[in-house]
N, CA and C atoms as a LAMMPS dump frame, in Angstrom:
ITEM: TIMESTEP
0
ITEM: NUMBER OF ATOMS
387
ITEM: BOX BOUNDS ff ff ff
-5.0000000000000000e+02 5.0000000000000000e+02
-5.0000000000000000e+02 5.0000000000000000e+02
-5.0000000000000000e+02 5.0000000000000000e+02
ITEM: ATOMS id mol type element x y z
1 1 1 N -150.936 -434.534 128.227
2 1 2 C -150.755 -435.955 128.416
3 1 3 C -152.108 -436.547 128.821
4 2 1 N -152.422 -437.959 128.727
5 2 2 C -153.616 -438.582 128.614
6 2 3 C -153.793 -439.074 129.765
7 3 1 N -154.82 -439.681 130.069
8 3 2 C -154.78 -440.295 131.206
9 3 3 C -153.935 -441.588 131.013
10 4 1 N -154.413 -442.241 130.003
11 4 2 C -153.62 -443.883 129.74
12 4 3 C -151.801 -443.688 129.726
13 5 1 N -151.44 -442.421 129.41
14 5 2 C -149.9 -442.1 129.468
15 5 3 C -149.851 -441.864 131.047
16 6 1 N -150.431 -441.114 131.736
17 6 2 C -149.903 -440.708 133.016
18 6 3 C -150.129 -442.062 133.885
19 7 1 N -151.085 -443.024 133.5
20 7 2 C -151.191 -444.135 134.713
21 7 3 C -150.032 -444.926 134.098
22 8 1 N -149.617 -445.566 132.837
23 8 2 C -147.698 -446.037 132.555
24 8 3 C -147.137 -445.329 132.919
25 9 1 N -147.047 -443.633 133.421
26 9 2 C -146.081 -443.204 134.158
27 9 3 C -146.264 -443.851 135.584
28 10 1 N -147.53 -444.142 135.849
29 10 2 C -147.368 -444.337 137.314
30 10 3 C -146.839 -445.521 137.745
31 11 1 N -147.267 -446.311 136.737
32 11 2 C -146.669 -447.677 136.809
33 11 3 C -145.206 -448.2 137.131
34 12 1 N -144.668 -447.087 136.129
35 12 2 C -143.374 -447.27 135.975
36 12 3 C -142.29 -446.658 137.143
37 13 1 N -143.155 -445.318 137.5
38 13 2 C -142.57 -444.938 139.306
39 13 3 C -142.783 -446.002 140.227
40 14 1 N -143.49 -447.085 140.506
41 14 2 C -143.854 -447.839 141.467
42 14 3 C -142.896 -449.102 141.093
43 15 1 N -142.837 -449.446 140.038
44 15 2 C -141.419 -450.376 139.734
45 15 3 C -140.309 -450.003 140.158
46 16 1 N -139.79 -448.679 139.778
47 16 2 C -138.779 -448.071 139.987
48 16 3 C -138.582 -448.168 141.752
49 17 1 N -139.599 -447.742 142.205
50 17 2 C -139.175 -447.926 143.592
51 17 3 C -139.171 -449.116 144.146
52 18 1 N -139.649 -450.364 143.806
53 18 2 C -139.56 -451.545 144.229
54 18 3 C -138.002 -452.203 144.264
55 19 1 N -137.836 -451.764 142.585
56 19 2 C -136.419 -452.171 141.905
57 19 3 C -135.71 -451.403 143.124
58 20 1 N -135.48 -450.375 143.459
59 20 2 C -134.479 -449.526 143.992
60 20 3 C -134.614 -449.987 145.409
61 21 1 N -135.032 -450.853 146.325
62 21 2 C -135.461 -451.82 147.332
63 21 3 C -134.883 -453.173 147.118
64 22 1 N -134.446 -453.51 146.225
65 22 2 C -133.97 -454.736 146.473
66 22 3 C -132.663 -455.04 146.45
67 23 1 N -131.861 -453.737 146.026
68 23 2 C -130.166 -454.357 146.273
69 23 3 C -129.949 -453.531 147.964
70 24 1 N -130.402 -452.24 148.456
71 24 2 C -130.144 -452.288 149.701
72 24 3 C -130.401 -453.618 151.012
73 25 1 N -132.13 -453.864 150.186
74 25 2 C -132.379 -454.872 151.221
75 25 3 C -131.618 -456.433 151.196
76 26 1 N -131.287 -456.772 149.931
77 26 2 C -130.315 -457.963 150.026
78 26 3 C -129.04 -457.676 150.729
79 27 1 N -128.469 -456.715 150.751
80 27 2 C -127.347 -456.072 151.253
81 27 3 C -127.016 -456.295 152.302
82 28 1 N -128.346 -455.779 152.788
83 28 2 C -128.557 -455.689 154.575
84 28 3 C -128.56 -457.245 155.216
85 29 1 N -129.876 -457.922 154.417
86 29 2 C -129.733 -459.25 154.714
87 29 3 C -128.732 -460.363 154.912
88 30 1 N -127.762 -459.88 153.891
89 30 2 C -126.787 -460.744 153.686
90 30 3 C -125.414 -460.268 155.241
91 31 1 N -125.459 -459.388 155.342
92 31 2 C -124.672 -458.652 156.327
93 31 3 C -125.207 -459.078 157.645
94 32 1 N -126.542 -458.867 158.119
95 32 2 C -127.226 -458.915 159.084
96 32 3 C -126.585 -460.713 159.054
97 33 1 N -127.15 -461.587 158.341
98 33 2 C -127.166 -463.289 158.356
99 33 3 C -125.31 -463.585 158.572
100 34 1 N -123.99 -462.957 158.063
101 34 2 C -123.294 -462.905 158.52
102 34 3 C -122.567 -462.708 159.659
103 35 1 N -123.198 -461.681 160.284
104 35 2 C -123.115 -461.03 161.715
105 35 3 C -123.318 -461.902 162.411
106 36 1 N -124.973 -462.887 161.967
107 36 2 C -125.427 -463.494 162.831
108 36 3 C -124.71 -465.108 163.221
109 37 1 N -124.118 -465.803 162.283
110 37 2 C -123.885 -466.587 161.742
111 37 3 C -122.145 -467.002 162.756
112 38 1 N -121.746 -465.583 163.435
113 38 2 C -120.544 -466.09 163.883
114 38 3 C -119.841 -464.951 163.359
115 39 1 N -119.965 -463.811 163.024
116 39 2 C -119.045 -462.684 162.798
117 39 3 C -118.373 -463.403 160.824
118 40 1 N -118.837 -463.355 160.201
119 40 2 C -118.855 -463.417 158.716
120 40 3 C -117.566 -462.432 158.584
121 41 1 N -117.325 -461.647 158.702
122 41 2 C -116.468 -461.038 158.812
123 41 3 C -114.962 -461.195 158.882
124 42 1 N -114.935 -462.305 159.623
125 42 2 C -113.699 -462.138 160.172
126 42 3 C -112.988 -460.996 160.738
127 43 1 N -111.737 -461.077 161.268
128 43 2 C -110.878 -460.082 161.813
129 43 3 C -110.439 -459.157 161.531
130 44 1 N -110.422 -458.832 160.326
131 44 2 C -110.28 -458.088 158.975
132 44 3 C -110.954 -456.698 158.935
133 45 1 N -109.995 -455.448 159.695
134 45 2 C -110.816 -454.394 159.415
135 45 3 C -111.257 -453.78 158.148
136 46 1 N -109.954 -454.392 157.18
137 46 2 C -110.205 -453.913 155.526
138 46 3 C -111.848 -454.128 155.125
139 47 1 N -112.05 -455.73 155.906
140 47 2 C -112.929 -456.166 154.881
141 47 3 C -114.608 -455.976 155.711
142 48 1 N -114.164 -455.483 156.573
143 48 2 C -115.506 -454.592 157.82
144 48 3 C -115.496 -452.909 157.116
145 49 1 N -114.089 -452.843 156.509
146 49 2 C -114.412 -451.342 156.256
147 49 3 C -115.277 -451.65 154.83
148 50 1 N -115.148 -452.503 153.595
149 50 2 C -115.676 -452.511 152.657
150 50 3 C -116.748 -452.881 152.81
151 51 1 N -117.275 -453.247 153.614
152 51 2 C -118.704 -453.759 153.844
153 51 3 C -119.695 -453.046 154.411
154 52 1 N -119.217 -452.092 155.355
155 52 2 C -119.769 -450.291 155.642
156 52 3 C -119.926 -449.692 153.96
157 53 1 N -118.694 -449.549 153.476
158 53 2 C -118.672 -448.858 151.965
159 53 3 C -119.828 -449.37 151.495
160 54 1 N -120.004 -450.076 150.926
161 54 2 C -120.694 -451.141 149.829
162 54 3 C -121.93 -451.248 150.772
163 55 1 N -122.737 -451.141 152.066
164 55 2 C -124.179 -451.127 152.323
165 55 3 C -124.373 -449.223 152.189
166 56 1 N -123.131 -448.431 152.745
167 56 2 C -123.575 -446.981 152.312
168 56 3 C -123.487 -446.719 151
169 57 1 N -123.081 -447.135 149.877
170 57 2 C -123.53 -447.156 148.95
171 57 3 C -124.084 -447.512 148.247
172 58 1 N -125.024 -448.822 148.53
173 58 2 C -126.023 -449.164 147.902
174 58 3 C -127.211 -448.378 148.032
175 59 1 N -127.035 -448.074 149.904
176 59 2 C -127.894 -446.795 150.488
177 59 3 C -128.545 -445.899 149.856
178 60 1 N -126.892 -445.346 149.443
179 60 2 C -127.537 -443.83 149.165
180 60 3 C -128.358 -443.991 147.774
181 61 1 N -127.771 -444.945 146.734
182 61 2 C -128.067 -445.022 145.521
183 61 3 C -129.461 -445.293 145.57
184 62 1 N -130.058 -446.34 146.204
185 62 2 C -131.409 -446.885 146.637
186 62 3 C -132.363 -445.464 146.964
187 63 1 N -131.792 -444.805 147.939
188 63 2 C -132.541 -443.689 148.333
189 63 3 C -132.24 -442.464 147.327
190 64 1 N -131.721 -442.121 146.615
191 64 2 C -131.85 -441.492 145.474
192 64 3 C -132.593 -441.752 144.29
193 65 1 N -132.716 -442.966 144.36
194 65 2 C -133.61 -443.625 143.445
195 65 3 C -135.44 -443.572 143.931
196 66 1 N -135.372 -443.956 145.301
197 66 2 C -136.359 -443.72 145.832
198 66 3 C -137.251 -442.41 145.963
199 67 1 N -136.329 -441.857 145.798
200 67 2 C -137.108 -440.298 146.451
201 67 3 C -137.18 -439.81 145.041
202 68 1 N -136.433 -440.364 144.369
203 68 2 C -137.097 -439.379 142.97
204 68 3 C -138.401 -440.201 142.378
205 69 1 N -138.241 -441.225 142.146
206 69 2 C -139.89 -441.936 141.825
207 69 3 C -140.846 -441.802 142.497
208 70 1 N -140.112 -441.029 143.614
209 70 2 C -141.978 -440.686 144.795
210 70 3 C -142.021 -439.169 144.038
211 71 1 N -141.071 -438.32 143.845
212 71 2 C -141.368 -436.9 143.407
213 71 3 C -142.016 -437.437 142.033
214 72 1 N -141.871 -438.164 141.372
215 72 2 C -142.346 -438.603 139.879
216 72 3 C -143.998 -438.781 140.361
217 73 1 N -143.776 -440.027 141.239
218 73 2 C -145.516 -440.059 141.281
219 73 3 C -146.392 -439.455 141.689
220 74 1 N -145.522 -438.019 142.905
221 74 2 C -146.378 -437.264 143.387
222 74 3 C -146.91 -436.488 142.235
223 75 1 N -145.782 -435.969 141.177
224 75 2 C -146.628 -434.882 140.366
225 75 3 C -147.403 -435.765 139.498
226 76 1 N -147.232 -436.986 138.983
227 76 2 C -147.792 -437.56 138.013
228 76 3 C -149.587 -437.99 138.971
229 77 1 N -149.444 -437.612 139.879
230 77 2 C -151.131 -438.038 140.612
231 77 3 C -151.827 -436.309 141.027
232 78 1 N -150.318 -435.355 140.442
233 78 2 C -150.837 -434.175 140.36
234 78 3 C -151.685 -433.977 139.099
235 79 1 N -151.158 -434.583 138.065
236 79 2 C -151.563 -434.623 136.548
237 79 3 C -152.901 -435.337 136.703
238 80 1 N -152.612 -436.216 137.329
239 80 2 C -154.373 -436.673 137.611
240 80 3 C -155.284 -436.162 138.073
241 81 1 N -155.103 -435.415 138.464
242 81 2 C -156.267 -434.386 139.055
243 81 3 C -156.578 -433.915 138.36
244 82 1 N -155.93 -433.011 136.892
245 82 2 C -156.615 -432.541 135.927
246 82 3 C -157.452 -433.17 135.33
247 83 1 N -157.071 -434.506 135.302
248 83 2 C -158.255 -435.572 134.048
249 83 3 C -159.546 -434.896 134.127
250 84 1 N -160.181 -434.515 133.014
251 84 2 C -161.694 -434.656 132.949
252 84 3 C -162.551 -436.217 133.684
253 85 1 N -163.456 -436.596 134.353
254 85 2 C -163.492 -437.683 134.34
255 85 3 C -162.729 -438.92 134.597
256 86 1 N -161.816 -438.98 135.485
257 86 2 C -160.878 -439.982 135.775
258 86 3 C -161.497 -441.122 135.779
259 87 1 N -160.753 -442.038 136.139
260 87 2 C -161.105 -444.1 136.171
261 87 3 C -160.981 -443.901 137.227
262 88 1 N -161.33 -445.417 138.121
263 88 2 C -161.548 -445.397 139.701
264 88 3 C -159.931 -445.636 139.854
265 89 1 N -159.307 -445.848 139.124
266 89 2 C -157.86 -446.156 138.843
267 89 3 C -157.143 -444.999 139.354
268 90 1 N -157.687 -444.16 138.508
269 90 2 C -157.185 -442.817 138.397
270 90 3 C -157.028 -441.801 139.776
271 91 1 N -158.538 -442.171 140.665
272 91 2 C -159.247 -441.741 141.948
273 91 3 C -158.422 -442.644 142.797
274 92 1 N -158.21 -443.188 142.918
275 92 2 C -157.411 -444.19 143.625
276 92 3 C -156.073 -443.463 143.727
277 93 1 N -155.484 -443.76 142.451
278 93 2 C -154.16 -443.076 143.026
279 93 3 C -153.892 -441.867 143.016
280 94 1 N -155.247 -441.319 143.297
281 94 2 C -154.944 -439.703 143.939
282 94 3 C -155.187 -439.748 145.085
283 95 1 N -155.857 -440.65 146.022
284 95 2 C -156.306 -440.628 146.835
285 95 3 C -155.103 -441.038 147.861
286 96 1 N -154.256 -441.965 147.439
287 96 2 C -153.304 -442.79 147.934
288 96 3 C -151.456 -441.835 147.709
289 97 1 N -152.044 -440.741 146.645
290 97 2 C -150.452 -440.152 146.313
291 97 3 C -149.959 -439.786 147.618
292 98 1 N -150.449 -439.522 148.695
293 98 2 C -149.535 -439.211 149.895
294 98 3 C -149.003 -439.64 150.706
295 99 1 N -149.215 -441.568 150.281
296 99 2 C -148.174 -442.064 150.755
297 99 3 C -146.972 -442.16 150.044
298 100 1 N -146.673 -441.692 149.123
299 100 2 C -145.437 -441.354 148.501
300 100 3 C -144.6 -440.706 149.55
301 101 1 N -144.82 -439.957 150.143
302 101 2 C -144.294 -439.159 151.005
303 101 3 C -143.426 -440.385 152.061
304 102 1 N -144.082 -441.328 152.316
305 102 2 C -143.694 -442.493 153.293
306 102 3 C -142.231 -442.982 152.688
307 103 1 N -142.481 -443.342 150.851
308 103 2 C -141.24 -443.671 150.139
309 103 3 C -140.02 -442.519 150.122
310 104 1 N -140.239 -441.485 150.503
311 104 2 C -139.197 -440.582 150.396
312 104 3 C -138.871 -440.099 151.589
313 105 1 N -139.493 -440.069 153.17
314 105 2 C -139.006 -439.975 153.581
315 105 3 C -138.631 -441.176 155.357
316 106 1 N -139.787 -442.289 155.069
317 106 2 C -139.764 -442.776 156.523
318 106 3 C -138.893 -444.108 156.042
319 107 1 N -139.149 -444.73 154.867
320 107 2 C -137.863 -446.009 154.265
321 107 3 C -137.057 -445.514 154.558
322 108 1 N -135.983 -444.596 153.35
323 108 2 C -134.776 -444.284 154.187
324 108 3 C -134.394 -444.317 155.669
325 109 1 N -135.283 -443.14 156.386
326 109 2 C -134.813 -443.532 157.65
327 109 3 C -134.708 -444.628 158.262
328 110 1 N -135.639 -445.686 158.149
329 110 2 C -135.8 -446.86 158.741
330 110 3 C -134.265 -447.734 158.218
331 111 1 N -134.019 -447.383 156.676
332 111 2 C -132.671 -448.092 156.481
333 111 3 C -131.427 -447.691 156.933
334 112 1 N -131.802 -446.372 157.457
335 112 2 C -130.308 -445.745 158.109
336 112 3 C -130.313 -445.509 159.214
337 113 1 N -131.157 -446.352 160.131
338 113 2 C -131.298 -446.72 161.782
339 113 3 C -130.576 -448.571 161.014
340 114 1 N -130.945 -448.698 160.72
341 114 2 C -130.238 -450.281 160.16
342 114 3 C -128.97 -450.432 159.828
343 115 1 N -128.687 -449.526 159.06
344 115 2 C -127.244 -448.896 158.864
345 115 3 C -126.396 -449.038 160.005
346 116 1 N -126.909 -447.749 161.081
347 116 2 C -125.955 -447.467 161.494
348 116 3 C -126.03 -448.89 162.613
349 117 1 N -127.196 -449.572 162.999
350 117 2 C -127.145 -450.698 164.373
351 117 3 C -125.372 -451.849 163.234
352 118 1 N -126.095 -452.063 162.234
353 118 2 C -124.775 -452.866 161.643
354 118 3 C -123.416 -452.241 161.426
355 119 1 N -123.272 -451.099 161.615
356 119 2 C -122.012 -450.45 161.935
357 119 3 C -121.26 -450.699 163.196
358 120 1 N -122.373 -450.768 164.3
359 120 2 C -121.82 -450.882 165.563
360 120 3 C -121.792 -451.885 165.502
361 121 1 N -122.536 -453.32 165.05
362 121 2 C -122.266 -454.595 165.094
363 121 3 C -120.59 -454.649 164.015
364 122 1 N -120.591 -454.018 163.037
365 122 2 C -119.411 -454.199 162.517
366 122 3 C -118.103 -453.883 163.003
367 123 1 N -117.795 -452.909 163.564
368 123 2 C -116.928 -452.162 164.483
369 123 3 C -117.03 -452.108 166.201
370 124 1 N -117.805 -452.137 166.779
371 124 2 C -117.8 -451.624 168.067
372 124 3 C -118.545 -453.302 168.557
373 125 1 N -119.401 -453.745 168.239
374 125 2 C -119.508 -455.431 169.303
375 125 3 C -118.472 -455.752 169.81
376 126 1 N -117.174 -455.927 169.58
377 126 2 C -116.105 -456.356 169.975
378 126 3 C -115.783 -455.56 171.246
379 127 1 N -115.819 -454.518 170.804
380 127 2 C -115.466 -453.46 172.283
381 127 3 C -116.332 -453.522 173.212
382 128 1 N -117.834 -453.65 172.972
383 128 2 C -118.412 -454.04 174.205
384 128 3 C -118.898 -455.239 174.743
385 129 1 N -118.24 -455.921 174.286
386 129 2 C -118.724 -457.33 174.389
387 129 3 C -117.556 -458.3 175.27
């Protein structure tokens, strides 16, 4: 593979993970601005339980998505290292492939400390409040 093929691969991992960032984070937002707003919710455990469902599954999907476009770009900035002669393009995102590591493993966490604070706002505020 060429260099001009492996940097559209890279391209296309860094979309991928952007894309895979924006239905958790609307998710959250929209939940969080409900919460905030006066309990959006209502009384309704059905509809507190579907709303746990539907942010853990945007979750997981997001972070499955995530962690594989960081394994994509890690090896694809592995492939760069072979280039004869790379672009500063090229040097660049070898230089930078290890923050991939950040996309696969410190996002997630950060979204599933978020997770779980809106769980307890979903279920348990009431009890201690």
């Amino acid at each position: 593979m060429n260099e001009k093929d492996l940097l559209e691969l890279w391209s296309r991992a860094r979309l991928h993970v952007i894309v895979s960032q924006l239905a958790p984070t609307f998710l959250l937002t929209v939940t969080i601005t409900a919460l905030a707003l006066g309990d959006g919710f209502g009384n309704s455990g059905a509809i507190r339980l579907a709303a746990a469902g539907i942010l853990l599954a945007a979750g997981i999907l997001g972070f499955l998505a995530q962690y594989s476009a960081a394994n994509e770009a890690i090896a694809i900035a592995a492939d760069l290292r072979a280039v004869n002669n790379p672009t500063a393009v090229s040097r660049r995102i070898i230089a930078t492939a290890r923050g991939a590591m950040i996309i696969k493993f410190v996002t997630p966490t950060i979204f599933a400390v978020i997770y779980l604070a809106i769980i307890c706002a979903l279920f348990f505020s009431r009890a201690l409040g």
